[in-house]
C-alpha positions in Angstrom: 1.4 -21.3 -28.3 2.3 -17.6 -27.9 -0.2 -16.5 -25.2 -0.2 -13.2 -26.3 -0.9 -13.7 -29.5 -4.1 -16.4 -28.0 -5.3 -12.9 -26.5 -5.3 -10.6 -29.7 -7.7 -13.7 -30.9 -9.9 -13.7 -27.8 -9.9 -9.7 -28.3 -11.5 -10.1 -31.6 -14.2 -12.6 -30.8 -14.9 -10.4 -27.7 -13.7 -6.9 -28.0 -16.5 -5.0 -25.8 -16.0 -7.7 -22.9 -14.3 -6.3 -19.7 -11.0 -7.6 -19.5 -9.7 -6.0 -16.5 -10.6 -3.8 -13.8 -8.3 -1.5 -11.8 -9.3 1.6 -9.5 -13.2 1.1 -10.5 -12.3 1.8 -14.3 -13.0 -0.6 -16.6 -10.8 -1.8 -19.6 -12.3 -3.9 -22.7 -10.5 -6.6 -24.1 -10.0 -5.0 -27.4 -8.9 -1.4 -25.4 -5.9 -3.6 -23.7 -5.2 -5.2 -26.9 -4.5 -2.1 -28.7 -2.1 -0.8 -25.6 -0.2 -3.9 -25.8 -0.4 -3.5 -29.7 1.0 -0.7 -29.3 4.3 -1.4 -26.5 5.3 -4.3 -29.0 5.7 -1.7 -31.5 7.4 0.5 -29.3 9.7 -1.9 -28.6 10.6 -2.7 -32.0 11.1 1.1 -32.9 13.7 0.5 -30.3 15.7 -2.7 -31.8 14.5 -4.9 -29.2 14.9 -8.3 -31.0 13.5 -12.0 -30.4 15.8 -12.9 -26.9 16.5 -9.8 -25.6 15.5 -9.0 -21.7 13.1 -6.6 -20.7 12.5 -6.6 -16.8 9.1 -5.8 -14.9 9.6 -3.9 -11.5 6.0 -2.9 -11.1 2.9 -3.5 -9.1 -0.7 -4.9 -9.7 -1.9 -2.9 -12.6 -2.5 -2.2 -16.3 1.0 -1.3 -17.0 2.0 -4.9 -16.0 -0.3 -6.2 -18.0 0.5 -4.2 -21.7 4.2 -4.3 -20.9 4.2 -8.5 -20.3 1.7 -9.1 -22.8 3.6 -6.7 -25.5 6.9 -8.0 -25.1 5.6 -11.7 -25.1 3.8 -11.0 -28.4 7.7 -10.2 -30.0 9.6 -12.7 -27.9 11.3 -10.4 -26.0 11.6 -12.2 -22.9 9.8 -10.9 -19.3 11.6 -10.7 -15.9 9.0 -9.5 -13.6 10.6 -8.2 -10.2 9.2 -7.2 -7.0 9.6 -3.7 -6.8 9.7 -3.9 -3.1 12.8 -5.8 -3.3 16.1 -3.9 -1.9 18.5 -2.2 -4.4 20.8 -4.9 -4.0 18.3 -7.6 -4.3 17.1 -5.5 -7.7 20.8 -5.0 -8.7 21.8 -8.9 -8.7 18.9 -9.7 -10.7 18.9 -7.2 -13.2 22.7 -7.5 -14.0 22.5 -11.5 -13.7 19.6 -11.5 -16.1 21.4 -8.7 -18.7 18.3 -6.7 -18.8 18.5 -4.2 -21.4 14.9 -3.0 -20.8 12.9 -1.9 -17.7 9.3 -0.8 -17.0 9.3 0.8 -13.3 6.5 3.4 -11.5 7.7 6.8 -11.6 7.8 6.4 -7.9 11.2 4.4 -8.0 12.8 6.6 -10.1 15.1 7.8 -7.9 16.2 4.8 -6.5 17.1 3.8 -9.7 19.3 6.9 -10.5 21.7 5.8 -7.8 22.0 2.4 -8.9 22.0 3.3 -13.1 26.1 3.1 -12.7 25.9 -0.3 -11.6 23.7 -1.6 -14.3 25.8 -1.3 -17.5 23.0 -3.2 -19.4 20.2 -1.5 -19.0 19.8 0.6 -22.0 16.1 2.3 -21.6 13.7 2.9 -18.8 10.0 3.0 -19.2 8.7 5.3 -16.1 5.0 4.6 -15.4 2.6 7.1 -13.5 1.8 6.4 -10.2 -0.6 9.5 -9.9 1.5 10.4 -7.0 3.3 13.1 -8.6 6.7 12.3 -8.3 7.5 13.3 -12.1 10.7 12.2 -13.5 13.5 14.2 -14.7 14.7 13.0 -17.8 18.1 14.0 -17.9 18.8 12.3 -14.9 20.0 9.0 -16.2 21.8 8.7 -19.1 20.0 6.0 -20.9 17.5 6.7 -22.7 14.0 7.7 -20.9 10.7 7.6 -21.3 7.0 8.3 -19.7 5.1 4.8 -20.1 2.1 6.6 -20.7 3.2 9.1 -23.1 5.0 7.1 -25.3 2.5 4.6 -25.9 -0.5 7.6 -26.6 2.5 8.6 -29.7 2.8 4.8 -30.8 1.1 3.0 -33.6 -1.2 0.0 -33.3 0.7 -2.3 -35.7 3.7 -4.5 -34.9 6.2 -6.9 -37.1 4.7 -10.6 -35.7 7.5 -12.7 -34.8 7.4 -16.3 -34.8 8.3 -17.9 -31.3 8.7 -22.0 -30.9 6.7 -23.3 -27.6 10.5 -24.1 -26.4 11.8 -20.1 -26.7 12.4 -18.4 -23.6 9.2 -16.5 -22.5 10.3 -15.6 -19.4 12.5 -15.9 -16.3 11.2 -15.8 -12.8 14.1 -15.6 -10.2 13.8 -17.4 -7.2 13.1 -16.1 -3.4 16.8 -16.6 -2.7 15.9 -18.5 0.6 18.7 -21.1 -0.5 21.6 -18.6 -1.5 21.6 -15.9 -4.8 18.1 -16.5 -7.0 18.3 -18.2 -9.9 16.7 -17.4 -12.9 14.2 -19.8 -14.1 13.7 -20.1 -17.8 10.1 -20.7 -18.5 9.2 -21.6 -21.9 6.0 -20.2 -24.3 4.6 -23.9 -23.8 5.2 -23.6 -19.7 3.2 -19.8 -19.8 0.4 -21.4 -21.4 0.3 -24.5 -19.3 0.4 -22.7 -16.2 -2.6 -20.7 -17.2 -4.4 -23.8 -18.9 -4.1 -26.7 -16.4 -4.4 -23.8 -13.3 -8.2 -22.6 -15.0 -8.9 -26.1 -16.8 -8.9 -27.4 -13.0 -10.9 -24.8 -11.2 -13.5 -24.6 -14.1 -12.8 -20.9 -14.9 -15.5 -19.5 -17.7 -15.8 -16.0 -19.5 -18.1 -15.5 -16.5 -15.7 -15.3 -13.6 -14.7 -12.1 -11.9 -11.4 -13.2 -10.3 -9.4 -10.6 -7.5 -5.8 -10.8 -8.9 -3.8 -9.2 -5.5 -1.7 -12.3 -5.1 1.7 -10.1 -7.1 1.5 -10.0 -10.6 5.7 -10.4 -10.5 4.9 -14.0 -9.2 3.6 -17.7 -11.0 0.5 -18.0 -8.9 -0.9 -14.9 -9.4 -0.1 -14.9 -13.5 -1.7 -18.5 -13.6 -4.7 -18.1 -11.7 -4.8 -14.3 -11.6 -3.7 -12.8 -14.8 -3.0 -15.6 -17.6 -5.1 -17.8 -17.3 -8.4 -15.6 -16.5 -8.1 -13.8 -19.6 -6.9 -16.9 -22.1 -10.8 -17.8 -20.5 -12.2 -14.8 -21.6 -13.3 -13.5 -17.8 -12.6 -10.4 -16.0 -9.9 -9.6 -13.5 -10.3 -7.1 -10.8 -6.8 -5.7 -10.2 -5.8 -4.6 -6.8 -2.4 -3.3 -6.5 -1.0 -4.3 -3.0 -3.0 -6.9 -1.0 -5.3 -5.2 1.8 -8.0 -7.2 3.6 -10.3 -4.0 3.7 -10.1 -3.3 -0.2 -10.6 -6.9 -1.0 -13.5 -7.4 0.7 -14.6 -3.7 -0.7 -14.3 -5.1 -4.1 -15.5 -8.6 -3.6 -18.6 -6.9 -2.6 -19.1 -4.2 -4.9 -18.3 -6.2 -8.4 -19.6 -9.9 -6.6 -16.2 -11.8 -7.2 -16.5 -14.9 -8.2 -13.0 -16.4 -7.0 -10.4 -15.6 -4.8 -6.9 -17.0 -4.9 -4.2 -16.4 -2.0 -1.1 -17.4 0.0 -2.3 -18.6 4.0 -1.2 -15.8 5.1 -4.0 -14.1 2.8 -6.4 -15.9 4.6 -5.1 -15.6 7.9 -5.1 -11.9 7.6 -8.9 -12.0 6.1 -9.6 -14.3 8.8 -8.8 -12.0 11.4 -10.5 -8.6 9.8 -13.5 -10.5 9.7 -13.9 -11.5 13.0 -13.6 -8.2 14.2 -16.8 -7.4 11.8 -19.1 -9.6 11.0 -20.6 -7.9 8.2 -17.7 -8.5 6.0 -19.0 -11.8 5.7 -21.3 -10.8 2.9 -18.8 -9.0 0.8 -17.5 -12.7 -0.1 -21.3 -13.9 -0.7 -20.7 -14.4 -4.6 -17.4 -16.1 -4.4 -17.8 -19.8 -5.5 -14.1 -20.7 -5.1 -10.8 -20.0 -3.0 -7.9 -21.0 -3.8 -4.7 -21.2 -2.0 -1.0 -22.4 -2.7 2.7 -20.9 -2.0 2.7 -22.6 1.1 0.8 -24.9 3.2 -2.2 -23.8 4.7 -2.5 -25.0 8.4 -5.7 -27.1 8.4 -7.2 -24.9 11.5 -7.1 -22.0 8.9 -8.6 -23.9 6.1 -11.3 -24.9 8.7 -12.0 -21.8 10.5 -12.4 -19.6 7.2 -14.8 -21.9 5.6 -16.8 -22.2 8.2 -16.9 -18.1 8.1 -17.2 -17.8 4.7 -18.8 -20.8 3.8 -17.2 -21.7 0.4 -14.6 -24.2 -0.3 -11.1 -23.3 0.1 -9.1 -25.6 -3.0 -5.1 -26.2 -2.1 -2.8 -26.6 -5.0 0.7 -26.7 -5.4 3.7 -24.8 -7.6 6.6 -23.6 -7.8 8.7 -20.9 -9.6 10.1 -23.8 -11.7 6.7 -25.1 -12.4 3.8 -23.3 -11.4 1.1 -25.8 -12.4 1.0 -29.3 -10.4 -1.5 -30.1 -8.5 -5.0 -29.6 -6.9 -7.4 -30.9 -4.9 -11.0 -31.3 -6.9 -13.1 -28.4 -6.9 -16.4 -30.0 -6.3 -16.0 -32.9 -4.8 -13.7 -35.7 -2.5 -11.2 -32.8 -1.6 -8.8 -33.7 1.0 -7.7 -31.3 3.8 -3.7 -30.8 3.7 -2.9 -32.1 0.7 -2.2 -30.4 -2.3 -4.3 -33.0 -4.1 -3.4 -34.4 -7.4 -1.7 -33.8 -10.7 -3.2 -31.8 -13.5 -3.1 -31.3 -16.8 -0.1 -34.1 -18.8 1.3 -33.5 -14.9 3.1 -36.8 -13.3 4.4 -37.1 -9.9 6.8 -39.1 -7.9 7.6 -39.7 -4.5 11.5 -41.2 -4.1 14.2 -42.4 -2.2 17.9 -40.7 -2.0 18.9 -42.4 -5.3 15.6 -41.8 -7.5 13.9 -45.1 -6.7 9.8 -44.6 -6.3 8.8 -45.1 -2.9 5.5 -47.3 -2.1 2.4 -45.5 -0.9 2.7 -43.5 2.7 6.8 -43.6 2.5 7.9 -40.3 2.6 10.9 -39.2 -0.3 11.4 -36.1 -2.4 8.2 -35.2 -4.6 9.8 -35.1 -8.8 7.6 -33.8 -11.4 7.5 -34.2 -15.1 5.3 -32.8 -17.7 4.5 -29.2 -19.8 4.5 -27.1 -16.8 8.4 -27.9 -15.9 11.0 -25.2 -16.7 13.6 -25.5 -19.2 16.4 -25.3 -16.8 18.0 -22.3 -14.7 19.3 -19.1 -16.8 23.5 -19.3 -17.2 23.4 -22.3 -14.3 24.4 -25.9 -16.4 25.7 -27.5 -13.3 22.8 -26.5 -11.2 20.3 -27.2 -13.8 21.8 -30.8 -14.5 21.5 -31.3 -10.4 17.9 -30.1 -10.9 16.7 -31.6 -14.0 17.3 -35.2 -14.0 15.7 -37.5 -16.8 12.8 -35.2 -17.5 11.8 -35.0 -13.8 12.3 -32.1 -11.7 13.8 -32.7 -8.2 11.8 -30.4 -6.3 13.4 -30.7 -2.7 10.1 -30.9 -1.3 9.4 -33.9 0.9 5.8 -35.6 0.3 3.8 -38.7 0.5 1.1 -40.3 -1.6 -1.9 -41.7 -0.7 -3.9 -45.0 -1.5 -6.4 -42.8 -3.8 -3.7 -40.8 -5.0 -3.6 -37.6 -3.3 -0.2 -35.9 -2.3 0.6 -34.3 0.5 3.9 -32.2 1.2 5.5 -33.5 5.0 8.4 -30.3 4.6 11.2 -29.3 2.7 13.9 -31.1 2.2 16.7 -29.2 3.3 14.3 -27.6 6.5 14.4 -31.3 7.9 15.6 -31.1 11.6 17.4 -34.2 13.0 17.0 -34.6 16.7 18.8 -37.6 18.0 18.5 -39.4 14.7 14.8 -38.7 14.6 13.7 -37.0 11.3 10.9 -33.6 12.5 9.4 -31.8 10.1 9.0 -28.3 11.1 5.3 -28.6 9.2 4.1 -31.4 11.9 5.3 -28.8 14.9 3.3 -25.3 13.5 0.7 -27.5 12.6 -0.1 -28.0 16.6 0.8 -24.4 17.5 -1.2 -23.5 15.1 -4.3 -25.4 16.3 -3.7 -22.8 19.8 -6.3 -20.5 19.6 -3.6 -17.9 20.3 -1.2 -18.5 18.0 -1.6 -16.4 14.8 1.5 -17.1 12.8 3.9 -19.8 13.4 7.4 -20.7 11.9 9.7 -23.4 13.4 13.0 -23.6 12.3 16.8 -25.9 14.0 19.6 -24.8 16.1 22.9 -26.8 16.7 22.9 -28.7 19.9 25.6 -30.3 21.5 24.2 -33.4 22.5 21.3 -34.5 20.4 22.8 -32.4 17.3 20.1 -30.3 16.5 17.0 -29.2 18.2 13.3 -27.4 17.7 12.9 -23.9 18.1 9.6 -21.9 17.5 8.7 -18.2 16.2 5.3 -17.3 16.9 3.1 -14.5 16.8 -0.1 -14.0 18.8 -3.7 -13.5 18.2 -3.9 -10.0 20.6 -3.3 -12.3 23.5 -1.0 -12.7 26.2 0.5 -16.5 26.8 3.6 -17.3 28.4 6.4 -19.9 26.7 5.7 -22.2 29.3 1.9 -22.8 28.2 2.6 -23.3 25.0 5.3 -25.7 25.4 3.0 -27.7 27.7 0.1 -27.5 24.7 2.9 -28.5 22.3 4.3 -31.9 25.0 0.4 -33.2 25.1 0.5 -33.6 21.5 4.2 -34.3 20.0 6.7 -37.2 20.5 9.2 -35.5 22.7 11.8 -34.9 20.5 9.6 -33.2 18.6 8.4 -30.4 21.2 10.6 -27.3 20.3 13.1 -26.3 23.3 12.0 -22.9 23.1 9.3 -20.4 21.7 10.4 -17.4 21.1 7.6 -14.7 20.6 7.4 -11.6 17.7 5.0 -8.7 17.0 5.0 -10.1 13.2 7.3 -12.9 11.5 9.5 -12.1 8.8 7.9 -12.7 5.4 8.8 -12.0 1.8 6.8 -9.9 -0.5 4.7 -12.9 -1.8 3.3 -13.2 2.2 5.6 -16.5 2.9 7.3 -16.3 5.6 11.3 -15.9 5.6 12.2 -18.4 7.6 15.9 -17.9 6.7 15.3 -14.7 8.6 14.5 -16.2 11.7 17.9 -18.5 11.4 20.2 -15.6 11.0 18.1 -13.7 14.3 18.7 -17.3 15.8 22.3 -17.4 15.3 22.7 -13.4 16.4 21.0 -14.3 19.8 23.4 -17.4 20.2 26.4 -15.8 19.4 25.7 -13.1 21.7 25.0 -15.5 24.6 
């Protein structure tokens, strides 16, 4: 079930095929093969065994690709970082995860110079071109250091196979950290390949598909329906580094995409270019499918952009802990709001504070079960045991289930804000603000209260227009229970987001809590 190994195989029934494109040049499968060939050898020459930690701090592009795929193919397992992360946020990870390995752009370098003397574990640095000249000076860090490019032109094409259980560690994806430090989360070989099997089993990828992977590589959405699971189907991926509404639709356009897969804000942000020009429409004629998870995509959105674009938009659900869990059905009886239902050997549960299943429309905490499910946090027993209970994963989502089956997520768990005794979802509010024509971006999160314990508050960004507080709490009292209108709506350029496009909304509670303490 090594996944790599599944695309040496697909590489020999189809070696002439385009596997990926990046910056209008084409790769074949059996050209990335032999690069990846290649870094698994390189990585042996340098005593990297079944286990150790190699980490990915590295944008859309072929160099994510060989490096994943090549250390996958020995076992060594992958931590793929954001590289726009801070060098603290970079430092806890790579130090918590005892990376000895890291594959950066050349770019970086210099950041990581200042931080080498806090990362005792690192042992070599793989510096990739960026094209941007910024050339590396070898004798800067102490470790040992190498041009990407350079070493892999000297490698050989052979490697020693090693043999890796479905149940090894294939890699560790860390958390946002909206709930404290990130934790690691140990994905098995058998979780990598059901992530990109159930995601593309679903949406009825073929060897066909031309699929715009600029969701981030570093992330489980993107390497199940962007990366993995596009190329276990033998199709092509067209690689585009940093998400840009202008090159996507340049791209779409020029190689006719067939599917496009983003977080709402994605579509928000395509959304808006395209109303400003209508002829962007056609770029997205060829595209038979969107998809969209990471977050819950306001049903105005989902509305407005198919009736643009005119193609289905297909919400799904995942998380870092397991990325494959649910869809609504691609040609037919799809549901707007809900993340649809379970895929693949995928069950789900809705229950009550002590694990009891809840009866259809109650509302609980949504646990999953099946292939998809991590095998636990890395060097976190007690949190894993709190996490993992019976084979089900406690997601601290709150959902609901349907009479025909379909689920639907109400908020998280621990974003719940108790007014008076009354449960709001934050989801319910933005939902309304974000029915306001203009409201562009909308994030409600609690403040204390000394009365009623808790109350509403609202972030909002606007659509080039001007609107006072007053309007929209008005819009917001026509169309909420009154505990649920927020008590004030606070108004910024942009919200906060993280690099995956979701937006921080532990941000907004710390510049909440500034404000309050200043007053």
């Amino acid at each position: 079930m090594n996944i790599s190994e599944m695309l040496g195989d697909s590489a020999k029934r189809q070696p002439n095929k385009t596997a990926y494109i990046f910056q209008d040049k084409a790769t074949t499968y059996k050209e990335m093969d032999d690069q990846i060939n290649r870094f698994a050898h390189v990585l042996q020459e340098l005593g990297y065994k079944k286990g150790d930690h190699i980490a990915l701090v590295l944008w859309n592009s072929p160099y994510f690709v060989t490096a994943f795929y090549g250390a996958l193919r020995i076992g060594v397992v992958v931590i793929p970082i954001n590289p726009m992360f801070t060098a603290n946020e970079l430092g806890y990870i790579l130090n918590n995860a005892k990376v000895k390995g890291l594959v950066t752009m050349d770019v970086l370098s210099s950041q990581f110079e200042k931080m080498e003397v806090d990362l005792p574990n690192v042992s070599h640095y793989f510096f990739c071109d960026s094209g941007e000249n910024d050339n590396v000076d070898q004798s800067s860090l102490s470790s040992n250091t190498f041009n990407f490019n350079t070493t892999l032109e000297n490698s050989q094409l052979h490697y020693k196979r090693v043999d890796c259980d479905e149940d090894d560690t294939a890699m560790m994806l860390y958390t946002s950290g909206t709930t404290g430090h990130p934790k690691g989360t140990m994905l098995t070989y058998k979780n990598v390949y059901a992530n990109a099997f159930y995601n593309t089993e679903h949406l009825e990828y073929n060897e066909n598909d031309l699929v715009i992977a600029t969701l981030p590589m570093v992330h489980a959405f993107c390497l199940g329906v962007g990366l993995c699971g596009p190329l276990l189907r033998g199709a092509t991926v067209l690689i585009v580094p940093k998400f840009s509404p202008a090159e996507v639709f340049r791209i779409a356009k020029k190689y006719k995409a067939t599917i496009f897969a983003g977080v709402p804000t994605m579509y928000s942000y395509l959304l808006q270019t395209a109303e400003k020009d209508a002829k962007l429409n056609e770029a997205f004629r060829s595209i038979r499918l969107f998809v969209s998870s990471g977050a819950s995509l306001p049903v105005t959105l989902l509305y407005k952009f198919e009736k643009i674009f005119k193609a289905a938009v297909i919400e799904g659900y995942g998380l870092s802990e397991a990325a494959s869990v649910s869809y609504n059905p691609v040609n037919h009886s799809r549901k707007a709001g809900s993340i649809g239902r379970p895929v693949g050997n995928v069950e789900m549960k809705v229950v009550d504070e002590q694990g009891n299943e809840l009866a259809v429309g109650e509302e609980g905490e949504l646990i999953i079960s099946g292939s998809s499910v991590m095998k636990g946090y890395f060097n976190l027993p007690q949190v894993t045991s709190e996490t993992l209970i019976n084979g089900w994963l406690y997601t601290g989502d709150i959902a609901r289930m349907d009479e025909e089956g379909f689920y639907y997520i109400v908020d998280r768990k621990k974003d719940i804000i108790i007014v008076s005794g009354y449960n709001v979802y934050p989801k319910e509010v933005e939902e309304v603000l974000y029915s306001n024509p203009y409201v562009k971006e909308a994030a409600v999160i609690s403040q204390p209260h000394p009365t009623s314990g808790e109350s509403v508050v609202a972030y909002v960004s606007l659509n080039n227009h001007t609107v006072t507080e007053e309007v929209l709490l008005q819009y917001c009292k026509e169309r909420l229970a009154k505990y649920k209108v927020p008590v004030k709506v606070k108004f910024l350029k942009e919200l906060p987001k993280n690099p995956t496009g979701k937006i921080m909304k532990k941000s907004l509670r710390i510049k909440s809590k500034k404000v309050r303490e200043v007053i």
